[in-house]
SETORLO-347357 format. One record per residue (C-alpha): residue in one letter; x, z, y. Coordinates in pm, whole numbers, m for minus. Last residue first. Example, Ala and Ser with C-alpha at 12.3 -4.5 7.8 and 13.67 -1.06 7.14 Angstrom:
<pafis>
   type       xx       zz       yy
      s     1367      714     m106
      a     1230      780     m450
</pafis>
This chain:
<pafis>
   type       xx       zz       yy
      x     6246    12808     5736
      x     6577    12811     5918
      x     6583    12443     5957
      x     6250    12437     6092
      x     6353    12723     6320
      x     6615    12537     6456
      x     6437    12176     6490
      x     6112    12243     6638
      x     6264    12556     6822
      x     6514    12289     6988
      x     6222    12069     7100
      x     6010    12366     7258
      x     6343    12453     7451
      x     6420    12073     7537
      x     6011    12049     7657
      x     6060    12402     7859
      x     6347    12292     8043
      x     6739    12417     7880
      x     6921    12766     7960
      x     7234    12717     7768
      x     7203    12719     7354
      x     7322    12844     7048
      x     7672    12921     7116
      x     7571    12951     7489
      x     7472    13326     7448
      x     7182    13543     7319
      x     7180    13743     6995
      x     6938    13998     6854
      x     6964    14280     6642
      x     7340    14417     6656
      x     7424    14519     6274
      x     7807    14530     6360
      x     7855    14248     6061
      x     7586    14082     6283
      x     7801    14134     6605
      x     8118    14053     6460
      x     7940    13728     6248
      x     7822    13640     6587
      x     8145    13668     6744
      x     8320    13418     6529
      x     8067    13167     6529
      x     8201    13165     6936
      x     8010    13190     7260
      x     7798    13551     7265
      x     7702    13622     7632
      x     7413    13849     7544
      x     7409    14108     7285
      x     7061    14225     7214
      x     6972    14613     7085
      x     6657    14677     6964
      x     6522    15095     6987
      x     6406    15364     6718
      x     6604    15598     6875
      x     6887    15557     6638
      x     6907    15183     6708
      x     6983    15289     7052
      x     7267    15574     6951
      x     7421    15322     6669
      x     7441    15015     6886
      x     7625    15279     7167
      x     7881    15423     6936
      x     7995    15058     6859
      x     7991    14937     7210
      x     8226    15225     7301
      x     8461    15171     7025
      x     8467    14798     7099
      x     8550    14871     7463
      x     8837    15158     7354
      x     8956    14847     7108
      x     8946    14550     7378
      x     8884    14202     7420
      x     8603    14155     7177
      x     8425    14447     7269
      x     8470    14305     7587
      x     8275    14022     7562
      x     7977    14202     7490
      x     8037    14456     7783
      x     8063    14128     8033
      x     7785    13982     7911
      x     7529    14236     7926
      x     7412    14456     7658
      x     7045    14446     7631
      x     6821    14765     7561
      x     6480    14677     7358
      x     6143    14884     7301
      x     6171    15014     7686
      x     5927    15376     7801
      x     6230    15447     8028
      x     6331    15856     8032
      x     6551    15844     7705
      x     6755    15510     7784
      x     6798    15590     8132
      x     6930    15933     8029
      x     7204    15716     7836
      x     7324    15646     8207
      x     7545    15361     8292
      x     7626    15341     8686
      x     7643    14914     8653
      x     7658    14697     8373
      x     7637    14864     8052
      x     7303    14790     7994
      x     7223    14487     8171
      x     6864    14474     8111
      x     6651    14735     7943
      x     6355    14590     7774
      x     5958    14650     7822
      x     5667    14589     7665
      x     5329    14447     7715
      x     4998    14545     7564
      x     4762    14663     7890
      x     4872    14996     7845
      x     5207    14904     7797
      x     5133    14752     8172
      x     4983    15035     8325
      x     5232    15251     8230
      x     5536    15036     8350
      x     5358    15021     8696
      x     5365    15386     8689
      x     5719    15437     8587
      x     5871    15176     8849
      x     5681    15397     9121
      x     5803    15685     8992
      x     6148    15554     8948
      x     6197    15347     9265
      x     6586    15370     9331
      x     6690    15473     8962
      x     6530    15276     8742
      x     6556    14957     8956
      x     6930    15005     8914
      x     6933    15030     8549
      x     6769    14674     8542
      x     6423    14583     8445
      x     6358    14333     8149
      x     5940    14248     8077
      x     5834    14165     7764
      x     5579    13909     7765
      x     5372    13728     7429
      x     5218    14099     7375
      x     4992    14057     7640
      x     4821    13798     7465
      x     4772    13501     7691
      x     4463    13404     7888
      x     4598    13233     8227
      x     4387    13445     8447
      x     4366    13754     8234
      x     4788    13735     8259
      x     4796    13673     8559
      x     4517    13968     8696
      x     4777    14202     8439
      x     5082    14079     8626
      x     4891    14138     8991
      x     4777    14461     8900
      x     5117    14543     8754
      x     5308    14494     9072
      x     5073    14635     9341
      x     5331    14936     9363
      x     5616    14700     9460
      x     5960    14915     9411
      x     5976    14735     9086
      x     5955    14360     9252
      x     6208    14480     9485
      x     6421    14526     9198
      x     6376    14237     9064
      x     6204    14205     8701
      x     6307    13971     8437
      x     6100    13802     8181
      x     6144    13822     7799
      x     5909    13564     7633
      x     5756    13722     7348
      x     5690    13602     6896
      x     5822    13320     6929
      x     5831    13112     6566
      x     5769    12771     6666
      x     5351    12901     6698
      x     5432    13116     6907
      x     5553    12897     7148
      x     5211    12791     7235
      x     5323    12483     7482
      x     5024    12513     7761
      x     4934    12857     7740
      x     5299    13011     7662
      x     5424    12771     7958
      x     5160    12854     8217
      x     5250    13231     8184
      x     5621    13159     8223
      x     5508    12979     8542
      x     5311    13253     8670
      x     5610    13464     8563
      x     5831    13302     8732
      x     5636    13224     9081
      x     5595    13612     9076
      x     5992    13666     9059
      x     6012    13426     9340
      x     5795    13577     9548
      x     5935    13906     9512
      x     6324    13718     9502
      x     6231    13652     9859
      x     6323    14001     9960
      x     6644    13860    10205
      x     6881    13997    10022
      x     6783    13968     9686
      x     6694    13582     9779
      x     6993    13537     9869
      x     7196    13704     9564
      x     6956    13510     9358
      x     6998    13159     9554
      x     7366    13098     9463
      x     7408    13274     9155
      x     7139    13076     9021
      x     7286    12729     8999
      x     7092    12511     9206
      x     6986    12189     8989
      x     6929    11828     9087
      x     6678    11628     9133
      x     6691    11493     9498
      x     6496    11724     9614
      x     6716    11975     9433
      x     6517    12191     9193
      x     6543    12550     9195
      x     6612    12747     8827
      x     6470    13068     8741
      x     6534    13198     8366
      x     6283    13291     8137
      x     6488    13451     7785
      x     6375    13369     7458
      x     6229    13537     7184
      x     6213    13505     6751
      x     6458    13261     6729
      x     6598    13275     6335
      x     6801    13434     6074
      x     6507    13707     6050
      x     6729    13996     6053
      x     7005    13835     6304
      x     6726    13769     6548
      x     6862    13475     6771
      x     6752    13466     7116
      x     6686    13128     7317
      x     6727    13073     7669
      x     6473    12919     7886
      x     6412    12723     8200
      x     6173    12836     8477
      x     6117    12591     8784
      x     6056    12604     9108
      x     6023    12280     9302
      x     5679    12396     9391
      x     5687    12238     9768
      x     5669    12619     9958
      x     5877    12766     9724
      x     6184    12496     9724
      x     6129    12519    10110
      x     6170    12895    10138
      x     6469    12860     9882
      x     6632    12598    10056
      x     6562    12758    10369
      x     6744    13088    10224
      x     7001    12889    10109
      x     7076    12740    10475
      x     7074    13070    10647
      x     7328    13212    10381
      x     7566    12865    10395
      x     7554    12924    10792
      x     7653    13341    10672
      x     7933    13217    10466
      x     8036    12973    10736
      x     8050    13206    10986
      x     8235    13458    10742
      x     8510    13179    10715
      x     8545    13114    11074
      x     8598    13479    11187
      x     8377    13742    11280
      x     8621    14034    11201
      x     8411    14339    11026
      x     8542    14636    11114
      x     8433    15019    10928
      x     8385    14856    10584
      x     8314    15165    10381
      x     7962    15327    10530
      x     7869    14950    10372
      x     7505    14885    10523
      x     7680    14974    10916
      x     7837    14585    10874
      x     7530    14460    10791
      x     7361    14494    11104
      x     7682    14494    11346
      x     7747    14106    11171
      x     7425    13980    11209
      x     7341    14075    11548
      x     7710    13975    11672
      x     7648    13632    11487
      x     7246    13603    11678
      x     7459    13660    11989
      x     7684    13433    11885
      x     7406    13157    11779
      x     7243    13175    12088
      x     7578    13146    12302
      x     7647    12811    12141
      x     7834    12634    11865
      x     7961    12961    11722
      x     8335    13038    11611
      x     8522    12877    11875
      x     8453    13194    12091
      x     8794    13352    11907
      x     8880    13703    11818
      x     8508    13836    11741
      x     8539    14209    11635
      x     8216    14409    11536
      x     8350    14775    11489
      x     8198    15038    11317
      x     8232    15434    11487
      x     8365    15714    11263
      x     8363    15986    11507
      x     8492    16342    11463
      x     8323    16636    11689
      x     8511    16926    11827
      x     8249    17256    11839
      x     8125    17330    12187
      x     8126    17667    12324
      x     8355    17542    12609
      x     8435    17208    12631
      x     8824    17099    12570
      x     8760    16971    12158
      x     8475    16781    12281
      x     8578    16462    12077
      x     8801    16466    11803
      x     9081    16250    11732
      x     9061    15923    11510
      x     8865    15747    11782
      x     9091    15721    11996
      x     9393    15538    11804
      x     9032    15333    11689
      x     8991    15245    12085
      x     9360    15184    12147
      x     9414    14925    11923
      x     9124    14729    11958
      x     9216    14744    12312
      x     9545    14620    12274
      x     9446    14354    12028
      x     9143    14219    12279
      x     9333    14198    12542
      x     9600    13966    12321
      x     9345    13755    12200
      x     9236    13654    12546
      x     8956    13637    12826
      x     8763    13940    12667
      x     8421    14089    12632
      x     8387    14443    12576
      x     8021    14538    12362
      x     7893    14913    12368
      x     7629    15072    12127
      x     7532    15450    12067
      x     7204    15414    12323
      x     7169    14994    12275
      x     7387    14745    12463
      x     7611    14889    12673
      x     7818    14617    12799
      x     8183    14638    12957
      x     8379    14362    13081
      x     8704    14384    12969
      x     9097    14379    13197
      x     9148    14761    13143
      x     8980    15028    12902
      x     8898    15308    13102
      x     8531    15263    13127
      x     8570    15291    12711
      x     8682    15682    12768
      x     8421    15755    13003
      x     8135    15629    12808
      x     8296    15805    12466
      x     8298    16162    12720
      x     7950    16081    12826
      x     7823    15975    12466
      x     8009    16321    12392
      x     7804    16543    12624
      x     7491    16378    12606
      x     7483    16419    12239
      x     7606    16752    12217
      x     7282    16961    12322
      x     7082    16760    12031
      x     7267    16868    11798
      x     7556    16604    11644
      x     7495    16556    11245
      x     7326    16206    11322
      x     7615    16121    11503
      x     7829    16092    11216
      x     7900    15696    11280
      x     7583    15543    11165
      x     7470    15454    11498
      x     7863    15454    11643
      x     7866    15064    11712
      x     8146    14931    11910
      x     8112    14581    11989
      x     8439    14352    12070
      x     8552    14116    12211
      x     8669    13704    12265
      x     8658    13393    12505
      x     8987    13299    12456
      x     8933    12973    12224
      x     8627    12836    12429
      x     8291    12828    12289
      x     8134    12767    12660
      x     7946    13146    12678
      x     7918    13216    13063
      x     7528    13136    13095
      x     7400    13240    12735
      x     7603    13509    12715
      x     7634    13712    13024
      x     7236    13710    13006
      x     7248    13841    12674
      x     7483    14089    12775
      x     7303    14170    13151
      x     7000    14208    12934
      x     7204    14478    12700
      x     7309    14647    13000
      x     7619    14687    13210
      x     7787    14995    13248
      x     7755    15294    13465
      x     7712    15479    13172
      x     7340    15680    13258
      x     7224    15416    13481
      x     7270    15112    13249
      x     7330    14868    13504
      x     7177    14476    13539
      x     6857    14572    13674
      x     7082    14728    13963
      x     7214    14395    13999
      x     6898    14275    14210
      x     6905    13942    14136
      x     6555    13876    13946
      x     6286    14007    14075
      x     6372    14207    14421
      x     6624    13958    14513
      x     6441    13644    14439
      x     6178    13806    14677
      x     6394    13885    14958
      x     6562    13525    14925
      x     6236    13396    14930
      x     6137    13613    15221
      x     6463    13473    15432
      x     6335    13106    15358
      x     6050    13189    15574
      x     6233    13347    15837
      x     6373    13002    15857
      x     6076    12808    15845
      x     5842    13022    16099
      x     5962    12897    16421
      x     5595    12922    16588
      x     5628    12708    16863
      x     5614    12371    16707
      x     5260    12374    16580
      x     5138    12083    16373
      x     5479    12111    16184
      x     5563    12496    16190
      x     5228    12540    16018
      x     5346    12294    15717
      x     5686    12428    15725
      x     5555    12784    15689
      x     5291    12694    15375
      x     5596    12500    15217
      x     5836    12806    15267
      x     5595    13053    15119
      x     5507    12877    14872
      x     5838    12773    14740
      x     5959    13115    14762
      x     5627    13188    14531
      x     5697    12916    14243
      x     6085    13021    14281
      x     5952    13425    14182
      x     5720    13312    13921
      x     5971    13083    13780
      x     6214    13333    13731
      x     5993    13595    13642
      x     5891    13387    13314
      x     6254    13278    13196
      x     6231    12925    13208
      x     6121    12722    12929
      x     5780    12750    12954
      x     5795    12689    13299
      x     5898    12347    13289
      x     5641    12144    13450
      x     5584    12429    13737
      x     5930    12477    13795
      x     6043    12094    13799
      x     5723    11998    13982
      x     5757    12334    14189
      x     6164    12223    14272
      x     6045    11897    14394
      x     5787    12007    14581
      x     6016    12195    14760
      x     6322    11880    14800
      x     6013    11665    14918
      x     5910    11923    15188
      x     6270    11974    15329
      x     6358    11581    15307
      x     6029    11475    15518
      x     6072    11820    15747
      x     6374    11693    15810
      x     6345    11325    15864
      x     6068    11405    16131
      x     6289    11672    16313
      x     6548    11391    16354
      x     6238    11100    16453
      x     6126    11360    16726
      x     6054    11765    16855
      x     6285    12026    16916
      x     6144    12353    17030
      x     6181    12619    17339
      x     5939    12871    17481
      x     6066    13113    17639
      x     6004    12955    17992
      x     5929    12605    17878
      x     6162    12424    17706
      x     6133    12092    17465
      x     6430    11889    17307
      x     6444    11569    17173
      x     6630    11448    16860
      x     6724    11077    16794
      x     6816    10966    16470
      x     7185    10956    16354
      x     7245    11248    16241
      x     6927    11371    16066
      x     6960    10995    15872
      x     7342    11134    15802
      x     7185    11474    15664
      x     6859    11276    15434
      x     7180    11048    15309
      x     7368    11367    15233
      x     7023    11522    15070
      x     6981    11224    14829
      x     7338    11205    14728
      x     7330    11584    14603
      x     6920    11504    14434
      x     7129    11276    14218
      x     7396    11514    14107
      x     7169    11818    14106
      x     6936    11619    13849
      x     7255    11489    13634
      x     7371    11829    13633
      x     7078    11980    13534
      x     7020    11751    13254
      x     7354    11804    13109
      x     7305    12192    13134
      x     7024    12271    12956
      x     6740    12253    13239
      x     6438    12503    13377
      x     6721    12736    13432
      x     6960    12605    13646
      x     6750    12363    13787
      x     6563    12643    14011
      x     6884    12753    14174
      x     7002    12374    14234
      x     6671    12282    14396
      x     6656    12600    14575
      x     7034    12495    14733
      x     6872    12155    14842
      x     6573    12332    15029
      x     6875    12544    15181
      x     7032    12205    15267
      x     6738    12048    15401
      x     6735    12359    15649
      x     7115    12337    15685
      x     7068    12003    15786
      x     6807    12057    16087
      x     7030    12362    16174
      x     7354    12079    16205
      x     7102    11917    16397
      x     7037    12134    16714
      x     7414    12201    16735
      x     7502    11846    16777
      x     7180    11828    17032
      x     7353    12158    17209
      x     7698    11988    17197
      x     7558    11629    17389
      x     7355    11795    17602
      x     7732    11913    17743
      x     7654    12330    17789
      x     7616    12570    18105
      x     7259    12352    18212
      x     7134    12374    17851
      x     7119    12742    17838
      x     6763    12833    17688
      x     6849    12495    17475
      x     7196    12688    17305
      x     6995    13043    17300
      x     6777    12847    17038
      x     7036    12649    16888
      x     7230    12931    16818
      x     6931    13163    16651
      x     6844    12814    16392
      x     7199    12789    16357
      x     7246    13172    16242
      x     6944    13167    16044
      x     7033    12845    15857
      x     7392    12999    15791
      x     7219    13298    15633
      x     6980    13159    15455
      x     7311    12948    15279
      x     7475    13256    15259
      x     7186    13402    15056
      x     7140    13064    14839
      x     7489    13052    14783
      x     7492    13439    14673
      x     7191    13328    14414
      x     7386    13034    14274
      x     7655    13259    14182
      x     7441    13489    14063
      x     7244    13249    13831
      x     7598    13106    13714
      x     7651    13492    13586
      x     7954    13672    13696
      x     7843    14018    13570
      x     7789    14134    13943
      x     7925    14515    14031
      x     7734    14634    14302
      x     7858    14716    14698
      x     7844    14364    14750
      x     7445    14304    14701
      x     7403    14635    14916
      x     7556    14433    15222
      x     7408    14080    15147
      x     7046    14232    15121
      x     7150    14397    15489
      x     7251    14079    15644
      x     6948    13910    15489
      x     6715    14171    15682
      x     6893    14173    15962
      x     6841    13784    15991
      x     6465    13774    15879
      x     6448    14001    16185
      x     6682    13785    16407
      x     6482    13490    16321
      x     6144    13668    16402
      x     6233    13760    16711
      x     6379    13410    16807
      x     6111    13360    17045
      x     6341    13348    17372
</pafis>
């Protein structure tokens, strides 16, 4: 009988199913399809091996059976071809689409199986050789070859959407196969097809199924691929789908030697395997995510990690010192919080990075308000990138009042984004963004362009201004190109130097001082001067004061108004004015609102004023027309 080749593609299936079972499986549709494909092989094999030893002993069996017999292996070959289809569809698809493909290529392979069924099939023996030949075989090989090209005009046309080994790996099953059918076709004898499909199996196996790829060897676990994988196939934004990620990056390992690590990432590894009804992910060295079918898992096991994690580890290995962990937690108590698997795994991402940025907040809980927070985030920031990109930023200005002069000698640039449909964004909603995300460089350069522009084009000076105060990021201080590019602004737009003083915050001073110290050099070199912004705001420091080359310190709003509010705050105030004036230095008091407080702050001998009692940030044409009429008046 020449059914060698069908028992070998047999063992070798048998086997593949055998070490397939002994590994854990993360439950991904791929899998599932994958097992149906293997039984499937298997079925085909075992029909194609019965209807062989069937015909060898047609004389002990009704013709009737071993014909029955003959096609049910016909249909199992069109129904492996059909099971490819569905495997391939799977992932060159989103789900709808596969469905309706699967759906419609389902009724196409049950009428292909009745045709089989019906048509006549005829039988051919000769000592060990044995074939079946006729109109059944014809309808097979007719539905096996269209449901193959089928799946390489799906793979092939959507390949860039499939993951790359994936459709490498169907591409060459369906090679195989079609290259076997086609030989089996003008020669009957060599029963190629079904050993055939057994290599594709083989091959699907090696590249993509094998669920060894799946297992972080040193835990046991599953791996970060087997996560995202777990994700994006399993993930249906259902209310129980919940977990957890345990991070312990910034959690006091970096203090562990070398020797210890191992030892307690083996002990933490152990400890997590024991947590009941999760599936367990290690994601990154010091990283592990459990994923949940309910709330109430995840409580308990919240619960009994951080109980856990408050004890030492090692404290029962010899010559080992007992180490404390302070791990961050990701928790994510409901899958109704994304709209797909993408954007959870991108919320997970998110939420683990910024959540080890505050050594204070040890969980963050992904809920629906923090979603939204971070959707309103991603949105600002493409405001802001578009608002950049089509020049809808704008700089308005604030006057400042000089109490000696009894006039507005300065104002204040202030960044404003224009709506597209013309209105404006408050700052506090883009600055904090674009702080965050390092836009406010570009920003901050767009500014002072602008602010440039204006002094060119309008000659403020010539109302009375004597600089335009603009304000400095901190990202812009940390920037060691900064004063280049100012000064190459400046020459471009040919201003007087001494038309900009720049503001920079107590914070910049302190993260990027040298840096911060040079570009201030080169700049008061060039004829600009500086102003400390905020004062009072923040770690105050009169050091700062001493050590930064500034001509003006401002007191921020909040210190103005409280010297207003409160005697200890008015004392404080009051001690300050007289230590900056005494160094030779301006003082301005922003956030002044009443005629009351600027007699206060002129009987207190402060120098300039800024605040909404004169005037709210207004457009460079209101600005130029309020200096018309203020100044006038004051002349």
């Amino acid at each position: 009988m020449n059914i060698q080749m069908q028992f070998c593609g047999l063992v070798i299936l048998i086997l593949l199913l055998y070490f397939y079972k002994r590994q854990d499986t993360v439950g991904l549709f791929t899998e599932i399809l994958f097992k149906r494909a293997l039984y499937t092989s298997i079925a085909c094999l075992v029909l194609d091996i019965a209807s062989v030893i069937l015909i060898m002993r047609m004389e002990q069996f009704p013709l009737l059976l071993v014909q029955i017999e003959c096609k049910m292996y016909l249909v199992s070959l069109v129904g492996t071809g059909y099971v490819a289809l569905v495997y391939a569809c799977s992932d060159a698809f989103r789900l709808a689409k596969a469905n309706q493909i699967v759906k419609m290529m389902g009724i196409a392979v049950a009428l292909v199986a009745l045709v089989i069924f019906v048509l006549p099939i005829h039988i051919f023996r000769e000592e060990n050789i044995v074939y079946t030949y006729g109109p059944a075989c014809a309808a097979t090989y007719i539905g096996a070859v269209s449901l193959i090209l089928t799946t390489l005009f799906y793979v092939t046309g959507n390949k860039n959407g499939m993951n790359p080994r994936r459709s490498r790996a169907i591409r060459i099953w369906m090679v195989i196969w079609l290259v076997s059918a086609v030989i089996q076709f003008f020669n009957s004898q060599l029963l190629l097809v079904g050993f055939a499909s057994a290599i594709g199996i083989v091959i699907l196996f090696f590249e993509l199924e094998n669920p060894e790829g799946n297992i972080d060897r040193k835990s046991g676990f599953f791996n970060a691929r087997a996560f995202n994988d777990f994700m994006r196939y399993r993930y249906n934004g259902d209310e129980s789908n919940c977990g957890m990620l345990i991070s312990l990056e910034n959690a006091g390992m970096n203090e562990i030697q070398i020797e210890q690590m191992d030892d307690v990432m083996l002990e933490v590894s152990g400890f997590i395997k024991r947590i009941p009804e999760a599936k367990k992910f290690k994601t990154d060295d010091k990283e592990y995510v459990l994923v949940f079918n309910n709330i109430e898992k995840l409580d308990r096991a919240y619960a009994m990690i951080d109980d856990r994690f408050q004890k030492e580890w090692l404290e029962e290995k010899d010559n080992m010192a007992p180490i404390l962990l302070h791990p961050h937690y990701v928790l994510v108590p409901s899958g109704k919080v994304a709209k797909n698997a993408e954007e959870m795994l991108g919320l997970v991402k998110y939420f683990r990075v910024h959540g080890m940025d505050n050594p204070e907040i040890r969980t963050l809980v992904v809920d629906e308000n923090s979603v939204a927070k971070k959707r309103a985030r991603e949105e600002m920031v493409t405001v802001l990138t578009d608002a950049i990109k089509e020049d809808r930023v704008e700089v308005f200005f604030q006057p400042i009042y000089s109490t000696h002069e009894q006039k507005f000698v300065s104002a204040e640039a202030l960044v404003r984004i224009r709506k597209e449909d013309g209105g404006i964004i408050p700052p506090g909603l883009f600055i904090p963004v674009a702080e965050e995300t390092g836009l406010i460089g570009k920003l901050g350069e767009l500014v002072f362009e602008k602010t440039c522009a204006f002094i060119k084009n309008s000659k403020p000076e010539q109302y009375g201004v004597e600089y335009i105060e603009v304000n400095l990021s901190v990202v812009q201080c940390e920037d060691r190109s900064l004063a280049k590019m100012y000064i190459d602004i400046m020459d471009r737009y040919q201003i007087n130097p001494a038309c900009i003083n720049l503001e920079i915050t107590e914070s910049a001073s302190i993260l990027m001082k040298k840096t911060l110290l040079d570009n201030m050099k080169a700049l008061i070199d060039y004829g600009v001067s500086f102003s400390l912004d905020d004062f009072g705001n923040g770690q105050s420091n009169l050091n700062y004061i001493v050590d930064m080359p500034v001509r003006i310190v401002k007191f921020d709003r909040d210190m103005t108004q409280a010297y207003f509010e409160n005697e200890k705050a008015k004392y404080v105030l009051h001690a300050a004015t007289d230590m900056i004036q005494g160094l030779e230095l301006k003082v301005v008091a922003e956030g002044v609102e009443t005629a009351e407080q600027l007699k206060e702050l002129e009987r207190l001998g402060i120098d300039y004023i800024q605040g909404y009692y004169f005037s709210k940030p207004v457009e460079a044409g209101k600005f130029i027309e309020f200096l018309k009429v203020k100044n006038t008046l004051a002349s």
